[in-house]
N, C-alpha and C positions, 0 to 999 in steps of 0.2 A: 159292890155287887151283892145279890142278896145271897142269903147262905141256902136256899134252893137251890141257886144256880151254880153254889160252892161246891155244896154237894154231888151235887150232879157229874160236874167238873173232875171234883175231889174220886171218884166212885168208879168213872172210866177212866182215866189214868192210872188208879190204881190194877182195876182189871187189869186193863190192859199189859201195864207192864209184869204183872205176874202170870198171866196166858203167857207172852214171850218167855216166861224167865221156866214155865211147866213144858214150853217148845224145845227150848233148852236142855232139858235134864232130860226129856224124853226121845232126845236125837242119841242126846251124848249115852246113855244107859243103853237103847235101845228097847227101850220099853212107852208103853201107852200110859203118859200122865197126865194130859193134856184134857181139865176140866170140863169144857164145852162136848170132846170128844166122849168121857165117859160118859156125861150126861144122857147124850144121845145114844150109846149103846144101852144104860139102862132104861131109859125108856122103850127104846127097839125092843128090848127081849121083856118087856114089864106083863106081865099077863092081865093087868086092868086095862092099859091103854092100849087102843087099834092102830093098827096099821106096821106099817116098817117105814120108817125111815134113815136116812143118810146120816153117816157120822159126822158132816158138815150143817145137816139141819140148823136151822134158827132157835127150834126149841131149846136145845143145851146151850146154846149163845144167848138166850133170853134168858134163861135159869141164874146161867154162870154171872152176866152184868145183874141180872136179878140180886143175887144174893151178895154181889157186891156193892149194892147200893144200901140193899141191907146192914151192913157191914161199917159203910160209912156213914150213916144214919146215926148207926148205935153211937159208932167214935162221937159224931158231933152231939149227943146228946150227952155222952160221958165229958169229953172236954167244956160244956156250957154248965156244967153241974157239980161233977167234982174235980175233975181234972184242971180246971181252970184254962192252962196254956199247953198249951201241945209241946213239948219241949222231945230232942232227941231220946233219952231216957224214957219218959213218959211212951213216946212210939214205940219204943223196943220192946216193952212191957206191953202193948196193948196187942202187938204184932204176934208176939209167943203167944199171949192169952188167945188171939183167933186161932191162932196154927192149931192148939187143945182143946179148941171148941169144933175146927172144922174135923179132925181127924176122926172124933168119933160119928160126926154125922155121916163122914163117907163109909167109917165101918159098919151103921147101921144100914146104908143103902146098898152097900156090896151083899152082909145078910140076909135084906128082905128080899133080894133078887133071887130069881128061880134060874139065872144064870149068867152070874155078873163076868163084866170083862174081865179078862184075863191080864194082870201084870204083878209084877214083884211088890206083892204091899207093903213090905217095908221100904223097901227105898222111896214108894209113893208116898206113905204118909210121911218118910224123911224130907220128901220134895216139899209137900205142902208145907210142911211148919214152916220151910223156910220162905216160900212162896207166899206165905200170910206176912212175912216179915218184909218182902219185897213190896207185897200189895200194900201195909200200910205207911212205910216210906213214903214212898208215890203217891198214893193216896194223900197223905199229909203235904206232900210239895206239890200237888196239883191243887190243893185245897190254899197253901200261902201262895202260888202262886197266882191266884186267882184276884187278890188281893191289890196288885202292880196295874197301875193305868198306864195308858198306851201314850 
């Protein structure tokens, strides 16, 4: 398979299973963690961009698979280069590193908001680290498994 399509592969499975795994934490806490969803609140309340929209929108579901494609881009570019083999280790390390990449990005968007959502940010960026560490699991098992002929 070509590694576009690894990618690709690799990048919504990995989404995916960390939206489910931010479903999760945000049933069990009671709070709003759930990527897509804030996505969509910050751009609702954004004072550049028009209109209102739904906390279901496509836009923060385009954002969120957005920057996880991003995400696994980097990985496959770090494992063709220096990483060599993706090994569990090697994940666990790559996984924490995104958690400490995404966390300040969300705290700089919560800041430049003129009125960001509302939930418990420590427990949120607690969610996400680990949620970086779900997404590149997954990510890495959608990407070998991609590998397996039918």
């Amino acid at each position: 398979m070509k590694a576009v399509s690894k990618i690709i592969i690799a990048s919504v499975v990995g989404t995916t299973f960390m939206t489910l795994y931010s479903y999760y934490r945000s049933k069990k806490e009671r709070q709003q963690y759930v990527e897509p969803v804030l996505l969509n609140k910050l751009i609702n309340r954004s004072e550049i961009l028009p209109g209102h929209i739904a906390d279901n929108h496509p836009a923060g579901w385009a954002g969120h698979y957005g920057t996880g494609m991003l995400f696994m881009v980097s990985y496959y570019l770090l494992w063709q280069r220096a990483l060599q083999k993706p090994t569990l280790a090697k994940t666990l390390i790559l996984g924490a590193a995104s958690g400490l990449v995404a966390i300040p990005a969300w705290k700089i968007m919560f800041t430049a908001s003129p009125n960001p959502p509302a939930n418990y940010r420590y427990g949120y960026y607690r969610q996400l680290f680990i949620a970086h560490l779900v997404f590149t699991m997954f990510a890495l098992a959608g990407y070998k498994a991609s590998d397996f002929k039918r």
